[in-house]
Backbone of each chain as ProteinMPNN parsed JSONL, in Angstrom:
{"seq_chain_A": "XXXXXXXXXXXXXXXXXXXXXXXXXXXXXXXXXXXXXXXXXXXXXXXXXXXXXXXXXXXXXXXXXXXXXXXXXXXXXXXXXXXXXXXXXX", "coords_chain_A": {"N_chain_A": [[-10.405, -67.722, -86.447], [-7.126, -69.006, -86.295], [-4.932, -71.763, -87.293], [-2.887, -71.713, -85.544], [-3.742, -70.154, -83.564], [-4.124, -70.621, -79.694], [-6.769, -72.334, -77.943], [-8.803, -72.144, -75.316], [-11.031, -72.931, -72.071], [-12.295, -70.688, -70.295], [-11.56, -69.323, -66.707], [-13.181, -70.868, -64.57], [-14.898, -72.152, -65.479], [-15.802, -75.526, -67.003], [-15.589, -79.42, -67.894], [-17.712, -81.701, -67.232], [-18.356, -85.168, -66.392], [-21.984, -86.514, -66.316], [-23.211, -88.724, -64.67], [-25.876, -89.79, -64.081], [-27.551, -89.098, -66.306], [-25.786, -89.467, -68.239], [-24.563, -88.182, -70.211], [-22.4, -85.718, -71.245], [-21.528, -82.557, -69.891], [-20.84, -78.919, -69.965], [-20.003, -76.724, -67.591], [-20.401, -73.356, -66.224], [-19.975, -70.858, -64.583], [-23.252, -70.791, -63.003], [-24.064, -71.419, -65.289], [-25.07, -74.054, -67.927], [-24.094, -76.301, -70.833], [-25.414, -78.694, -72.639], [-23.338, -81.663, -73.856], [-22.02, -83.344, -76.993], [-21.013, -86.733, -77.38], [-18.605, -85.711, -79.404], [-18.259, -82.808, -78.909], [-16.959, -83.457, -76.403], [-15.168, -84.84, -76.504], [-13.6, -82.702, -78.671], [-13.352, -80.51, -76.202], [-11.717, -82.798, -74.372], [-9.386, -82.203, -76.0], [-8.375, -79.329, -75.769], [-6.576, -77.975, -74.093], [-5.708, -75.835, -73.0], [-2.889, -75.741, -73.259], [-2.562, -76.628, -76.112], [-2.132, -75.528, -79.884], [-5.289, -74.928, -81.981], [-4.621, -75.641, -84.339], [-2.892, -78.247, -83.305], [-4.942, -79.619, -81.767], [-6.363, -80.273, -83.697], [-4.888, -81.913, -85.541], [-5.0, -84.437, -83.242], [-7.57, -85.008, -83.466], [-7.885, -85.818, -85.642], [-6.4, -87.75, -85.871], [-7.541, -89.591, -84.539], [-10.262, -89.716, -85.083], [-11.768, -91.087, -88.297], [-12.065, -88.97, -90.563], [-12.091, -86.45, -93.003], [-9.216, -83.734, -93.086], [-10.598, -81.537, -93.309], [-12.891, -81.364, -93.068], [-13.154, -81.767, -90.603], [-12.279, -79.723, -89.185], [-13.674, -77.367, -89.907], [-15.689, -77.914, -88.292], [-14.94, -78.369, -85.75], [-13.886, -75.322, -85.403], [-16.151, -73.876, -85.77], [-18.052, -74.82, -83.489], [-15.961, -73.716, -81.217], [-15.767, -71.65, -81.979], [-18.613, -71.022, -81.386], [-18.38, -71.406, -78.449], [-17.026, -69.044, -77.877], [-18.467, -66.872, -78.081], [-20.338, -67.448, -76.262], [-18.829, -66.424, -74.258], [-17.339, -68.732, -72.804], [-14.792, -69.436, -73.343], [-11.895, -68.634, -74.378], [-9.059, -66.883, -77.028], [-6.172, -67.123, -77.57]], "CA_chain_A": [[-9.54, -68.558, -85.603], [-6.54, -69.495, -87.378], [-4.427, -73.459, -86.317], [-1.875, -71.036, -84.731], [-4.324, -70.116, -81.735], [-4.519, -71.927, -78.509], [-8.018, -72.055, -77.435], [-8.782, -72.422, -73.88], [-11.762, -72.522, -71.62], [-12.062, -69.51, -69.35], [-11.823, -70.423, -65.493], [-14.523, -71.121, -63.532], [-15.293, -73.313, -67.18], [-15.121, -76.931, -66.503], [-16.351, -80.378, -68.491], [-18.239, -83.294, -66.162], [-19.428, -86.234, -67.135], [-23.049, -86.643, -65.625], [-23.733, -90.369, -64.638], [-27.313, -89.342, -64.116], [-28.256, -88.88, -67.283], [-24.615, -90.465, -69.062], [-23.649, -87.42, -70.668], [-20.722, -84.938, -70.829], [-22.034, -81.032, -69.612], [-19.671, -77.998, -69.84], [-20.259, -76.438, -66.404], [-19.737, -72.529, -66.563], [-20.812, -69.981, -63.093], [-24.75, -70.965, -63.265], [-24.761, -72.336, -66.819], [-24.482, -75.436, -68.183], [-24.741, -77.15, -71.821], [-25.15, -80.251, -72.876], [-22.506, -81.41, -74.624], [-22.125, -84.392, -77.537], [-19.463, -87.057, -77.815], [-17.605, -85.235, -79.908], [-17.996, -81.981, -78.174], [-16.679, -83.365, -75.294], [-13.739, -85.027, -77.279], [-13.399, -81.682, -78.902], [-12.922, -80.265, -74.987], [-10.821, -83.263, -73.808], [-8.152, -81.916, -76.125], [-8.291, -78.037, -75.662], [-6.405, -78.377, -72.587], [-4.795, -74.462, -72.875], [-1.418, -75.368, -73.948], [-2.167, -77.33, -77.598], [-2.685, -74.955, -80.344], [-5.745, -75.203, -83.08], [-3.71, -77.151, -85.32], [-2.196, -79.327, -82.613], [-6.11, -80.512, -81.563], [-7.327, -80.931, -85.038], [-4.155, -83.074, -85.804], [-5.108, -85.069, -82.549], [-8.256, -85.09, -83.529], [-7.769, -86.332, -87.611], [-5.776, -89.382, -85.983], [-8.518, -90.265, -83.574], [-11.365, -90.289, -86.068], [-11.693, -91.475, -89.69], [-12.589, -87.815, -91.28], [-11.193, -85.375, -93.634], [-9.172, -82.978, -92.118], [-11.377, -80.13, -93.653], [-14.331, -81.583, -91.838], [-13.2, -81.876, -88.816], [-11.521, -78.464, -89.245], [-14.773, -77.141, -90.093], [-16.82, -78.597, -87.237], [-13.969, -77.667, -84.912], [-13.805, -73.653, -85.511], [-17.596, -73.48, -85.609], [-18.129, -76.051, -82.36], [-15.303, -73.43, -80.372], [-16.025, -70.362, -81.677], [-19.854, -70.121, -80.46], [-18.433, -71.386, -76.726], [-15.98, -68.214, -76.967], [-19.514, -66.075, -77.972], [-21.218, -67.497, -75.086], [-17.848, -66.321, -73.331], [-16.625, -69.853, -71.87], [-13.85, -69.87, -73.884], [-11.166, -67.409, -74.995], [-8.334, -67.871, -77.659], [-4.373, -66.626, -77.451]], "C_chain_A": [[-8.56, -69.305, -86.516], [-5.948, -70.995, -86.18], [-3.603, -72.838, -85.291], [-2.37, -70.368, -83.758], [-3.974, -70.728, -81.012], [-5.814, -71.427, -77.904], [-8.132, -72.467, -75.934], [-9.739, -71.731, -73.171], [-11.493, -71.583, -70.701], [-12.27, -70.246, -67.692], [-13.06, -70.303, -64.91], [-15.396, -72.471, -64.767], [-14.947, -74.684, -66.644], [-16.058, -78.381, -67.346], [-16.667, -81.513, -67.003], [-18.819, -84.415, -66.953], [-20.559, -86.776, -65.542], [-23.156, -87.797, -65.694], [-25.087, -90.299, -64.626], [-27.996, -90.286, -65.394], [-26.885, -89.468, -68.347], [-24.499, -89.648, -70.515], [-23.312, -86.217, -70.284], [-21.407, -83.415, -70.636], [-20.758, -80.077, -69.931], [-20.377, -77.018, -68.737], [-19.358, -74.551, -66.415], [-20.6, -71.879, -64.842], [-22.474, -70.189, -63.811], [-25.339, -70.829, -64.099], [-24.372, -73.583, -66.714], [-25.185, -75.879, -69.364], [-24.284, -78.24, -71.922], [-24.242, -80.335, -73.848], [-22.401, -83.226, -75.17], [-21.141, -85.52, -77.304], [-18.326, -86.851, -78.198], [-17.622, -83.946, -79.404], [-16.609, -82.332, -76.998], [-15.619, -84.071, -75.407], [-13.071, -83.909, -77.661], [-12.224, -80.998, -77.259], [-11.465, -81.043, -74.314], [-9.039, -82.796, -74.16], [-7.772, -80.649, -75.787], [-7.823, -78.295, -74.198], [-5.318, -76.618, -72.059], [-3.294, -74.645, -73.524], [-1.423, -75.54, -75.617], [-3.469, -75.749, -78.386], [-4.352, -75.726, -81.377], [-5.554, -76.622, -83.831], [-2.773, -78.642, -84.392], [-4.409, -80.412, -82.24], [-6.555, -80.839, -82.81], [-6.228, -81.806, -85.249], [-4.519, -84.599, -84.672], [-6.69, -86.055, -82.96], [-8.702, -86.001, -85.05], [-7.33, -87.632, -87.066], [-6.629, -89.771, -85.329], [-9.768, -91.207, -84.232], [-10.809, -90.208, -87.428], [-13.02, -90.119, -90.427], [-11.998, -87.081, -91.618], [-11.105, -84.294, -92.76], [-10.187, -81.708, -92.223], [-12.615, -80.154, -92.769], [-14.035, -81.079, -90.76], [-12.898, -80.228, -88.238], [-13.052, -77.435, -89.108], [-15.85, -77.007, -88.971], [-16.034, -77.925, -86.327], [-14.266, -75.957, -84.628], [-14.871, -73.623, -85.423], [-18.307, -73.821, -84.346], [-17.32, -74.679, -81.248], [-15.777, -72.059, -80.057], [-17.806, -70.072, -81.12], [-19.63, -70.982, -78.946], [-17.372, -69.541, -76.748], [-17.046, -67.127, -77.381], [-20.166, -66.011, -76.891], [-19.824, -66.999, -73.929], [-17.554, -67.245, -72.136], [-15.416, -69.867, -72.188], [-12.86, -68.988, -74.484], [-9.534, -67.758, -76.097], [-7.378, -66.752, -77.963], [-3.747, -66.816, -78.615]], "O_chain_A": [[-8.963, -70.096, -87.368], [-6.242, -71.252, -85.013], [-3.573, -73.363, -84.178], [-1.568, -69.893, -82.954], [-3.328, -71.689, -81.431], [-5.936, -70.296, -77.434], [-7.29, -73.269, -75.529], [-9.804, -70.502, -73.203], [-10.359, -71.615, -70.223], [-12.872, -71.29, -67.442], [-13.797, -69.321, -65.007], [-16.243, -73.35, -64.612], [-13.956, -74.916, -65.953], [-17.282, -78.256, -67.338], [-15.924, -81.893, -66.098], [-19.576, -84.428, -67.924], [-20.263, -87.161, -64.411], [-23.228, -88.227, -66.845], [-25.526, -91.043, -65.503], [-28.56, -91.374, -65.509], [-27.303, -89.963, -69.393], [-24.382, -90.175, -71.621], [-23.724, -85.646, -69.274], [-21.978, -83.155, -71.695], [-19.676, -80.626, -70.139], [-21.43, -76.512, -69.124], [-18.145, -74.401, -66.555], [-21.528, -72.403, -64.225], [-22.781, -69.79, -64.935], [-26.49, -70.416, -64.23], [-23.664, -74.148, -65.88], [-26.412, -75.965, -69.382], [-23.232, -78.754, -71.542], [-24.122, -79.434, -74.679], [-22.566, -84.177, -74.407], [-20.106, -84.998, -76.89], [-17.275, -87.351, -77.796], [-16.416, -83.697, -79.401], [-15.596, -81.654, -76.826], [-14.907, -84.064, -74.402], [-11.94, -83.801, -77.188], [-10.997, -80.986, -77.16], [-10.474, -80.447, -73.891], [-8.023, -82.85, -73.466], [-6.604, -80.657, -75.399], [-8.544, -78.735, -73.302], [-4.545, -76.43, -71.12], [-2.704, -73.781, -74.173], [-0.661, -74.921, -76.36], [-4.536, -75.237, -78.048], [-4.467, -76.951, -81.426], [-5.955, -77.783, -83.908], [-2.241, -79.655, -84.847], [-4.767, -81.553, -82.532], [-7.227, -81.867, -82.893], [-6.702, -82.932, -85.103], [-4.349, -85.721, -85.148], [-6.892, -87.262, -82.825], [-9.72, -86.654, -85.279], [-7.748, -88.648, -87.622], [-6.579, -90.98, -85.555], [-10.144, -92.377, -84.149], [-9.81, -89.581, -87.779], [-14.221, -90.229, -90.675], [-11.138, -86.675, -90.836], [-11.963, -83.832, -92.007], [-10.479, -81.014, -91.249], [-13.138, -79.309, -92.043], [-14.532, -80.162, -90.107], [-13.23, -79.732, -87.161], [-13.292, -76.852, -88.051], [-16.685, -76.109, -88.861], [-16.419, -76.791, -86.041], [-14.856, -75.552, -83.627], [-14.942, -72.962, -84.387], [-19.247, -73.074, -84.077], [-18.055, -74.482, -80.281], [-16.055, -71.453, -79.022], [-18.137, -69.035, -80.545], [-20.647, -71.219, -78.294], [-17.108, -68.982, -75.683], [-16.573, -66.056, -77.002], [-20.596, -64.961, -76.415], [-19.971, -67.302, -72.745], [-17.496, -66.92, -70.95], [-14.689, -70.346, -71.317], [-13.393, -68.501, -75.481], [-8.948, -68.824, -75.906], [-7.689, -65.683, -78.489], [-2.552, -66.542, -78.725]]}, "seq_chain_B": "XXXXXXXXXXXXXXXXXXXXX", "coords_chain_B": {"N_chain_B": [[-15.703, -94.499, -83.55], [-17.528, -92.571, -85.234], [-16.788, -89.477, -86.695], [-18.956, -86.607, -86.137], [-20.977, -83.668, -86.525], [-20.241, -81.875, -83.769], [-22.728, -81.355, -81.408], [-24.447, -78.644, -79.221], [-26.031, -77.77, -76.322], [-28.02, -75.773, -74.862], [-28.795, -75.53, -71.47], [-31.064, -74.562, -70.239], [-33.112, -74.243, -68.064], [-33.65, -73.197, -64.853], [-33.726, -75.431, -62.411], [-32.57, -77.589, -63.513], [-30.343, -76.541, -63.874], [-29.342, -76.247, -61.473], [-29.074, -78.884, -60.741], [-26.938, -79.565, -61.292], [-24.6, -78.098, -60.047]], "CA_chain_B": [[-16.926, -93.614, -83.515], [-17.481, -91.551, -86.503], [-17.352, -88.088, -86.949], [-20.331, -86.348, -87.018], [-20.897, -82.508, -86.403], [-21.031, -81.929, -82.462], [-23.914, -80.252, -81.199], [-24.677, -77.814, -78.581], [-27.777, -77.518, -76.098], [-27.894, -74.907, -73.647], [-29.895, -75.884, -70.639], [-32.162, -73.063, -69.62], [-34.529, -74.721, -66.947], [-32.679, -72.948, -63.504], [-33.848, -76.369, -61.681], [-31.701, -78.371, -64.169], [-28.782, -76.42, -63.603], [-28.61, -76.194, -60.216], [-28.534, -80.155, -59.955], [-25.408, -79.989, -62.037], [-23.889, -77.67, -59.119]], "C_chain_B": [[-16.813, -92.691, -84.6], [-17.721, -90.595, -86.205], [-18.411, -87.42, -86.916], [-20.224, -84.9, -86.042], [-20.803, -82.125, -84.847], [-22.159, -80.706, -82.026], [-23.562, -79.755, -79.45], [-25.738, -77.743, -77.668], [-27.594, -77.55, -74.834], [-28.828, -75.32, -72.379], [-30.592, -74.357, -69.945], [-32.959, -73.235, -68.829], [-33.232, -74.275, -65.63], [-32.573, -74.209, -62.95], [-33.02, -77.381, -62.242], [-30.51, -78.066, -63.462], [-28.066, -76.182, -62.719], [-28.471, -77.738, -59.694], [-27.308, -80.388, -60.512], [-24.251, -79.159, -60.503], [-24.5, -77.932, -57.572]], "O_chain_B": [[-15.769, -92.048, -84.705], [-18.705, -90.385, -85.495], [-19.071, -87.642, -87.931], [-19.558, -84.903, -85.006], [-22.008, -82.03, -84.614], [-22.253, -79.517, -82.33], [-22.753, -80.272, -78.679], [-26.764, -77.607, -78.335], [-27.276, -78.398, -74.0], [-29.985, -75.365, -72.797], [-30.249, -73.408, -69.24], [-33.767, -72.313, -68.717], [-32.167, -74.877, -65.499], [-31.392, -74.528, -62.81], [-32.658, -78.209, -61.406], [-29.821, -78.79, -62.743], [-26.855, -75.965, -62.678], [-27.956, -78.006, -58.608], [-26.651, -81.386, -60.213], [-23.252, -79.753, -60.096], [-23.871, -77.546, -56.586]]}, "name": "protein", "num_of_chains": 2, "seq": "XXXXXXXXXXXXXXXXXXXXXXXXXXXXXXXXXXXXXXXXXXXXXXXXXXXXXXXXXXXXXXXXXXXXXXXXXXXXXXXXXXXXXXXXXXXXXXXXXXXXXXXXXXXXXXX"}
């Protein structure tokens, strides 16, 4: 996955936040994982239009972490939702 | 909030995941 993707959940894909239980799910046809803080930060930015490199830049000014990290965490965090086929990338 | 790796965790109990839908 290079920055020059755009990643983007597949439809029927969708994030909730569970009051229940007071955290964030990713809601797929009769799945559903749990998903962290930063997952679900991760998600808030992948919105189909911003590439790669546009969410990790969003993402570097948000939090206080090298971009390599985050870069890191990012591509590994996206690419096993586009294994579990939630997620597909243009 | 600091950084920290995000995790993952599939729910696999059917009865779970039909209270999400």
């Amino acid at each position: 996955m290079t920055e020059a993707e755009c990643p983007r959940l597949l439809s029927g894909c969708r994030t909730k936040y569970d009051t229940v239980r007071g955290n964030w799910v990713l809601l797929a046809p009769e799945r559903a994982i749990k998903l962290d803080e930063i997952g679900a930060a991760i998600l808030a930015e992948t919105d189909g239009e911003r590439s790669l490199g546009g969410i990790l830049d969003a993402l570097v000014a948000k939090y206080n972490a090298p971009r390599e990290q985050i870069a890191g965490d990012v591509v590994k965090f996206l690419t096993s939702l586009r294994d579990r086929r939630m997620l597909e990338v243009t | 909030m600091a950084w920290t790796a995000p995790t993952i965790e599939e729910v696999t109990c059917g009865m779970e995941i039909n209270m999400y839908f």
